[in-house]
N, CA, C and O atoms as a CHARMM CRD file, in Angstrom:
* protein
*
  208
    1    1 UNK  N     18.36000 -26.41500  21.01000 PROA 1      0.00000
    2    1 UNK  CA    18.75300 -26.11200  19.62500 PROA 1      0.00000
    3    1 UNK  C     17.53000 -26.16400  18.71200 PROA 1      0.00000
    4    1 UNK  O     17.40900 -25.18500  17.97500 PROA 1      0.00000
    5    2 UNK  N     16.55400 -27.16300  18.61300 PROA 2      0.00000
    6    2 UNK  CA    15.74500 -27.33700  17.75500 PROA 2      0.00000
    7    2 UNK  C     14.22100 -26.33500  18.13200 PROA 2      0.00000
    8    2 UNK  O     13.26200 -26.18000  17.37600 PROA 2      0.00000
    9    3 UNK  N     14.42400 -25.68300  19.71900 PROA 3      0.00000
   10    3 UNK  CA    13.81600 -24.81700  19.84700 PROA 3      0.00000
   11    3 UNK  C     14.13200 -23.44000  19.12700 PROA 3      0.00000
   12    3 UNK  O     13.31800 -22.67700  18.60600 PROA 3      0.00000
   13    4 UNK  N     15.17900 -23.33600  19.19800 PROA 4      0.00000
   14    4 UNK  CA    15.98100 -21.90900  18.45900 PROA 4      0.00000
   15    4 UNK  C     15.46700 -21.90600  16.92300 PROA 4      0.00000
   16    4 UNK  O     14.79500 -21.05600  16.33800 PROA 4      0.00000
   17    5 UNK  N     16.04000 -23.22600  16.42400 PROA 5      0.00000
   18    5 UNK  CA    15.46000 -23.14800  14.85200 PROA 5      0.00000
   19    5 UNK  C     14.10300 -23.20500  14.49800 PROA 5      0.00000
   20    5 UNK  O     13.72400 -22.99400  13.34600 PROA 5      0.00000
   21    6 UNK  N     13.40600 -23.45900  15.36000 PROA 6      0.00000
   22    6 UNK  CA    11.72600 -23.55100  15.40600 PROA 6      0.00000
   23    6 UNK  C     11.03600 -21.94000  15.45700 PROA 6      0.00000
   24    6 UNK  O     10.29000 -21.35900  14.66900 PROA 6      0.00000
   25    7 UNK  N     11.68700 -21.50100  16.83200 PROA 7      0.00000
   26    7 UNK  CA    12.27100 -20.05600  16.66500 PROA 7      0.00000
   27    7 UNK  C     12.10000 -18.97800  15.44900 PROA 7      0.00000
   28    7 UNK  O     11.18500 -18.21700  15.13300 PROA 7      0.00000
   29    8 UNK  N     13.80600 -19.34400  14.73500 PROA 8      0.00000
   30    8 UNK  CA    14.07200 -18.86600  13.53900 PROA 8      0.00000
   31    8 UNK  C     12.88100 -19.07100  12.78200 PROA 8      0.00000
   32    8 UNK  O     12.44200 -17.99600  12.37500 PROA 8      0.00000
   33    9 UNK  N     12.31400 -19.88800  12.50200 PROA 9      0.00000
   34    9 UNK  CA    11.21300 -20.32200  11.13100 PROA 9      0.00000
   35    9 UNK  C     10.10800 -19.57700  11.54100 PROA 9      0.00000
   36    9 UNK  O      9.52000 -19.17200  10.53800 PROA 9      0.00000
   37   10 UNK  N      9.46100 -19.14700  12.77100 PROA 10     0.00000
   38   10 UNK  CA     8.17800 -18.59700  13.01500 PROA 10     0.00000
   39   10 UNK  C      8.41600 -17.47600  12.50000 PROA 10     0.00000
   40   10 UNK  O      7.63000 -17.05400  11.65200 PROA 10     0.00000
   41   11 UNK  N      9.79600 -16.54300  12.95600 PROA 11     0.00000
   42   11 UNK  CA    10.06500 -15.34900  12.75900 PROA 11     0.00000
   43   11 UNK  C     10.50500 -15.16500  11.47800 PROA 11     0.00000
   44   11 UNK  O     10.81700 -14.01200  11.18000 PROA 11     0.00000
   45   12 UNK  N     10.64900 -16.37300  10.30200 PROA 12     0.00000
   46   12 UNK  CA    11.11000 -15.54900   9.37900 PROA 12     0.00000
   47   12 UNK  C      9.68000 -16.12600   8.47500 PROA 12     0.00000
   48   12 UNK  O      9.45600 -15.71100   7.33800 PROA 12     0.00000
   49   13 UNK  N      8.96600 -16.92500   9.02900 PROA 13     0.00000
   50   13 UNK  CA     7.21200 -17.11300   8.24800 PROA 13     0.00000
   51   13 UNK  C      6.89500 -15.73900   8.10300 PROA 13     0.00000
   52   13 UNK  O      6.93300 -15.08200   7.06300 PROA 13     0.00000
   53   14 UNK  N      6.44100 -15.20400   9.73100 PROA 14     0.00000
   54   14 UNK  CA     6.13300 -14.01100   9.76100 PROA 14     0.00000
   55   14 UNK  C      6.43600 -13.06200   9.33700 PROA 14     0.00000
   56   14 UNK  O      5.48800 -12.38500   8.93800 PROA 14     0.00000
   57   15 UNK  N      7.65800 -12.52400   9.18500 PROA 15     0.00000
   58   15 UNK  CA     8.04500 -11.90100   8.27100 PROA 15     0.00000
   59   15 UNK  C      7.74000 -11.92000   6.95100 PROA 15     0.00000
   60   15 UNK  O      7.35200 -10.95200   6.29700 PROA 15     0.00000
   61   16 UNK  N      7.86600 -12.71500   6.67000 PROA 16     0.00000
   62   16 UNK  CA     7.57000 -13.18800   4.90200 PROA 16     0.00000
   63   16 UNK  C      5.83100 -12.99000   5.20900 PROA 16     0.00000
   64   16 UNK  O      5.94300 -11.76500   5.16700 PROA 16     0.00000
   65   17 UNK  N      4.71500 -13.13700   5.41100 PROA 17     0.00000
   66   17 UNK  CA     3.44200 -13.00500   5.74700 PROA 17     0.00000
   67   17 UNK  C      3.40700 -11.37300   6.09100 PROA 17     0.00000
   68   17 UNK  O      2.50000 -10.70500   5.59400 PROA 17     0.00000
   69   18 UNK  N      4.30500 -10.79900   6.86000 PROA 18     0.00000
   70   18 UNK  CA     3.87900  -9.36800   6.66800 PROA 18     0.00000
   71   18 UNK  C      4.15800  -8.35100   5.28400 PROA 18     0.00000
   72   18 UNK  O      3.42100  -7.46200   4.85600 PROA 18     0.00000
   73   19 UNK  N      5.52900  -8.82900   4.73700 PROA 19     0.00000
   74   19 UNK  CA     5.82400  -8.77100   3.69500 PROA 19     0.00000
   75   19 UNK  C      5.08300  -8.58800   2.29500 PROA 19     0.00000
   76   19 UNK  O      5.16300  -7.68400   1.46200 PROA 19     0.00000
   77   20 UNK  N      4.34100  -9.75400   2.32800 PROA 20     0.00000
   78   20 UNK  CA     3.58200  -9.97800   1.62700 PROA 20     0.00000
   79   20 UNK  C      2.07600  -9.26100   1.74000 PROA 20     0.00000
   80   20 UNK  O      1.44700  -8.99900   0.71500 PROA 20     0.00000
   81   21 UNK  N      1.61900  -9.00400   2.90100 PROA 21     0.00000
   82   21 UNK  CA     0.26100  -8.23900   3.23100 PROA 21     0.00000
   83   21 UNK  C      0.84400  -6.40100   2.70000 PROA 21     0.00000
   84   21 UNK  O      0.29500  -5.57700   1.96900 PROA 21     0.00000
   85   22 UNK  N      2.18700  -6.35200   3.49400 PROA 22     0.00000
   86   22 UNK  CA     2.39700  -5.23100   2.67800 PROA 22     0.00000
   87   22 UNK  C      2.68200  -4.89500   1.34700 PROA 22     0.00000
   88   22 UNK  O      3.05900  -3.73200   1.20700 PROA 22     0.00000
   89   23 UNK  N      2.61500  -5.54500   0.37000 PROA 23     0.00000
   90   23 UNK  CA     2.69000  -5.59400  -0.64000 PROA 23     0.00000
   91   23 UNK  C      1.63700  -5.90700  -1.25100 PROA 23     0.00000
   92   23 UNK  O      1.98000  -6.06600  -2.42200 PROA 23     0.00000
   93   24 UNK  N      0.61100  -6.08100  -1.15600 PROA 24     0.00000
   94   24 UNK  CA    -0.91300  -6.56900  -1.50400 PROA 24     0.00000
   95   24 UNK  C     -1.49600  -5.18600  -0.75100 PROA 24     0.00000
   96   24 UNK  O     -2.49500  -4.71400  -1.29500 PROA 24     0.00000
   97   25 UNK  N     -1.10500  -4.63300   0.17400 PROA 25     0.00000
   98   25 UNK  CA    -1.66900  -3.46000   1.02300 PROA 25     0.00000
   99   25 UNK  C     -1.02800  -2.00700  -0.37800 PROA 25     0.00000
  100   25 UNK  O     -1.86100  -1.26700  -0.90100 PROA 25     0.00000
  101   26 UNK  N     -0.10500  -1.94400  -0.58700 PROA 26     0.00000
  102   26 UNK  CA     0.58700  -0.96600  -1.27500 PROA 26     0.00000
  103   26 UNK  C      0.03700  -1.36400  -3.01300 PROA 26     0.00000
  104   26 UNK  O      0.02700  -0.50000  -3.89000 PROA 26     0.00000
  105   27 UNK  N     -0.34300  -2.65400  -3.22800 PROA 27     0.00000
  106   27 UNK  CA    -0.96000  -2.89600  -4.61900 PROA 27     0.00000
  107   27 UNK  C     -2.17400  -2.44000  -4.71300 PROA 27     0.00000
  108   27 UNK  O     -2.66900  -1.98500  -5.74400 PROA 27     0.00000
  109   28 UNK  N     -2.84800  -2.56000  -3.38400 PROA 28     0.00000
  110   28 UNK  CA    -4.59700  -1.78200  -3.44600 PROA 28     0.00000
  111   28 UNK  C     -4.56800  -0.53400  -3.29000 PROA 28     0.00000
  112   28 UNK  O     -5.46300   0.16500  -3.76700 PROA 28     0.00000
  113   29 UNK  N     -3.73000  -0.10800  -2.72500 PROA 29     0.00000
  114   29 UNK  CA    -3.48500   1.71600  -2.47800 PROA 29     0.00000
  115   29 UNK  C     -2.99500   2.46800  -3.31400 PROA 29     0.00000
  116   29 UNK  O     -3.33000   3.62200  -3.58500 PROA 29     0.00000
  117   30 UNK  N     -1.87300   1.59600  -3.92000 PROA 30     0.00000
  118   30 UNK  CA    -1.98900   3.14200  -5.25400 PROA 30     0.00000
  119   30 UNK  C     -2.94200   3.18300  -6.22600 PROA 30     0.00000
  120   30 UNK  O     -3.63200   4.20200  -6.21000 PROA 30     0.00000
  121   31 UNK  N     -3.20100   2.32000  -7.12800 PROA 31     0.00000
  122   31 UNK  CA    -5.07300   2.53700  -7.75700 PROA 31     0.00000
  123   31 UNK  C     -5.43200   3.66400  -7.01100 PROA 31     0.00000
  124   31 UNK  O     -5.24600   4.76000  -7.53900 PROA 31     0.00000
  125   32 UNK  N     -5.82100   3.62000  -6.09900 PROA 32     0.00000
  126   32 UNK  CA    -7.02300   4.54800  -5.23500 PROA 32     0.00000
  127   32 UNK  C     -6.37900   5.95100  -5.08800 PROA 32     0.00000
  128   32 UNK  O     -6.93500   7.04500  -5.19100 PROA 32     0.00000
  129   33 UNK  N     -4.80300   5.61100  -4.76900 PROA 33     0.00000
  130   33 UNK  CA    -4.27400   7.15200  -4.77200 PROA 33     0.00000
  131   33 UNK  C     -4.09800   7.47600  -5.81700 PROA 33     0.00000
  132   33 UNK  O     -4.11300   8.70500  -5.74600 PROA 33     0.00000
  133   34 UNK  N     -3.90000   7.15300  -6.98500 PROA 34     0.00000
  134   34 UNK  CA    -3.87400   8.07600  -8.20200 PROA 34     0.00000
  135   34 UNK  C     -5.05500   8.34400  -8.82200 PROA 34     0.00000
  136   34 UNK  O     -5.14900   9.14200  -9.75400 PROA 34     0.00000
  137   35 UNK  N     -6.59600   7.29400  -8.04400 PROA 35     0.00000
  138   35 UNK  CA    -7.88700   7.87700  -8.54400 PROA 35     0.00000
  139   35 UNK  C     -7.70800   9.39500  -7.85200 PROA 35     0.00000
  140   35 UNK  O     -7.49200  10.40100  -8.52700 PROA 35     0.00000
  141   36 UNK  N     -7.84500   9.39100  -6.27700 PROA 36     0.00000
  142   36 UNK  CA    -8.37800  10.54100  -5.50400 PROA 36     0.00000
  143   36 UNK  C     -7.01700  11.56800  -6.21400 PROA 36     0.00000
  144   36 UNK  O     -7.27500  12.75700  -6.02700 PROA 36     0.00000
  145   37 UNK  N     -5.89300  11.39300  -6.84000 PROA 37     0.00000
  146   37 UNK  CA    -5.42600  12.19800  -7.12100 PROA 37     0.00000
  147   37 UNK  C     -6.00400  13.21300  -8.29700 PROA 37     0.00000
  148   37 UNK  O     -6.08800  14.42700  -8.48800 PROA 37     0.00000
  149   38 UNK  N     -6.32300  12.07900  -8.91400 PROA 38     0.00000
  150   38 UNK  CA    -6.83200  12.59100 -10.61400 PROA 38     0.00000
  151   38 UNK  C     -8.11700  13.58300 -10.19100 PROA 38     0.00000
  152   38 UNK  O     -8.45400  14.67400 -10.65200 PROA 38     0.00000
  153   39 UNK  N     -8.66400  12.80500  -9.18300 PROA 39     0.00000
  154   39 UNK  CA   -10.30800  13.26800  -8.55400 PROA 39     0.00000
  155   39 UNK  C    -10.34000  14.94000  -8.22600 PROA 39     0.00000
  156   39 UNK  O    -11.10300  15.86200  -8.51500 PROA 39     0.00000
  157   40 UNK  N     -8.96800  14.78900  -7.39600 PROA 40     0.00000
  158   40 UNK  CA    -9.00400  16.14800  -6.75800 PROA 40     0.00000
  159   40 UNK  C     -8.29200  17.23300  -7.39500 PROA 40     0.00000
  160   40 UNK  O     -8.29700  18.44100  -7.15900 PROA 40     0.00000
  161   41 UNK  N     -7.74600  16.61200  -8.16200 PROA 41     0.00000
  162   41 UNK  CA    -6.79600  17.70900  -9.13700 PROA 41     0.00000
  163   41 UNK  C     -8.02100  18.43900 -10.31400 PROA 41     0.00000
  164   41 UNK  O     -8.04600  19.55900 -10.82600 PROA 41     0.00000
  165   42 UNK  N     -8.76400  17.50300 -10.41800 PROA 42     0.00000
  166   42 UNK  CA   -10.03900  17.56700 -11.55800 PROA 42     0.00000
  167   42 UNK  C    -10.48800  18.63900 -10.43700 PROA 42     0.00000
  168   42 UNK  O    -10.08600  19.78800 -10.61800 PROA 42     0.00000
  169   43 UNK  N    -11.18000  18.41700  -9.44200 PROA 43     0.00000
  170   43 UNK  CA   -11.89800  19.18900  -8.92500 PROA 43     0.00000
  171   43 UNK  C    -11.22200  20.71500  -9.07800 PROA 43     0.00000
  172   43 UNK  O    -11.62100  21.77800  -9.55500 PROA 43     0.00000
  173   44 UNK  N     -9.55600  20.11100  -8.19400 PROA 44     0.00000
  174   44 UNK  CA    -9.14400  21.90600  -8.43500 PROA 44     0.00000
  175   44 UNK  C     -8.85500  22.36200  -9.36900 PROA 44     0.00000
  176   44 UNK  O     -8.79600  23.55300  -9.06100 PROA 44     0.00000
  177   45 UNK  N     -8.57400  22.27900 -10.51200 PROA 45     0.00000
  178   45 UNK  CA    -8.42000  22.95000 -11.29900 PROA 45     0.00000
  179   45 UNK  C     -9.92400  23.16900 -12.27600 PROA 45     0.00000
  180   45 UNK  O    -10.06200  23.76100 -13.34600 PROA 45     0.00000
  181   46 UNK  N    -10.68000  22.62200 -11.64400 PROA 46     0.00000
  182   46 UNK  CA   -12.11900  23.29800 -12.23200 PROA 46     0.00000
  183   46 UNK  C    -13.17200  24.34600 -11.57600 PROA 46     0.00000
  184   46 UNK  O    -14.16300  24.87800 -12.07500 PROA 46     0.00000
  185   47 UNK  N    -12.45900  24.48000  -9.94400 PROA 47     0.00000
  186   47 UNK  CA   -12.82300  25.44800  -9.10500 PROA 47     0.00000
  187   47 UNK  C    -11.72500  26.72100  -9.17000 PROA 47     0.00000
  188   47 UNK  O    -12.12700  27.83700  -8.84100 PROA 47     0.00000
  189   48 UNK  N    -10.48600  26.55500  -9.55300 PROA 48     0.00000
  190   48 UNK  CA    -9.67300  27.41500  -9.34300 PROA 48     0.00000
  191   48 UNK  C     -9.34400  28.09000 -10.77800 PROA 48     0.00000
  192   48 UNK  O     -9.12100  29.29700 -10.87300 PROA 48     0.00000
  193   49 UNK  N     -9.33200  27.02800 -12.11100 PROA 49     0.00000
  194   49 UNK  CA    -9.02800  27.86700 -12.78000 PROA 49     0.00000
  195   49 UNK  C    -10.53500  27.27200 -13.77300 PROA 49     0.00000
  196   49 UNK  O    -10.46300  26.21800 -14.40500 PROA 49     0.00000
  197   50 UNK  N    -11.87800  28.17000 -13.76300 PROA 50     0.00000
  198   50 UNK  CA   -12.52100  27.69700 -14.51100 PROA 50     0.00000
  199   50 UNK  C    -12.11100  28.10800 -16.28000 PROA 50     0.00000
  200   50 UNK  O    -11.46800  28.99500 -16.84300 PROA 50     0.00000
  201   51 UNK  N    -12.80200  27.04600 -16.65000 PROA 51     0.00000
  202   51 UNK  CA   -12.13900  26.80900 -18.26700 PROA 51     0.00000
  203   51 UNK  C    -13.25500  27.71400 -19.01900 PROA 51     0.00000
  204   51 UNK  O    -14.40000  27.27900 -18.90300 PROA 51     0.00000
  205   52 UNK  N    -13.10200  28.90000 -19.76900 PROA 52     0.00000
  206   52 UNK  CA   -13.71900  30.03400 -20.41200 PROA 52     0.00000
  207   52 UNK  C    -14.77500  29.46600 -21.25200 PROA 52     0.00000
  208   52 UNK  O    -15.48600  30.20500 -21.93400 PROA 52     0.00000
């Protein structure tokens, strides 16, 4: 029994620890995706539609 609940607690640490990396993983990534967005949208629309 006290193996089972020992068990339970690793698997729900871990969980909670991946949880959390993914969420610190998805907090550093959008910054960066809405830079390279801005980046590349800048680019195309200054190669595709140049401004007169």
């Amino acid at each position: 029994m006290l193996w089972l609940v020992n068990h339970a607690l690793m698997v729900f640490w871990f969980v909670t620890k991946l949880s959390e990396a993914v969420i610190v993983i998805i907090l550093l990534f959008v910054p960066l995706e809405i830079f390279l967005l801005v980046f590349l949208s800048d680019i195309f629309f200054r190669t595709i539609l140049p401004k007169g």
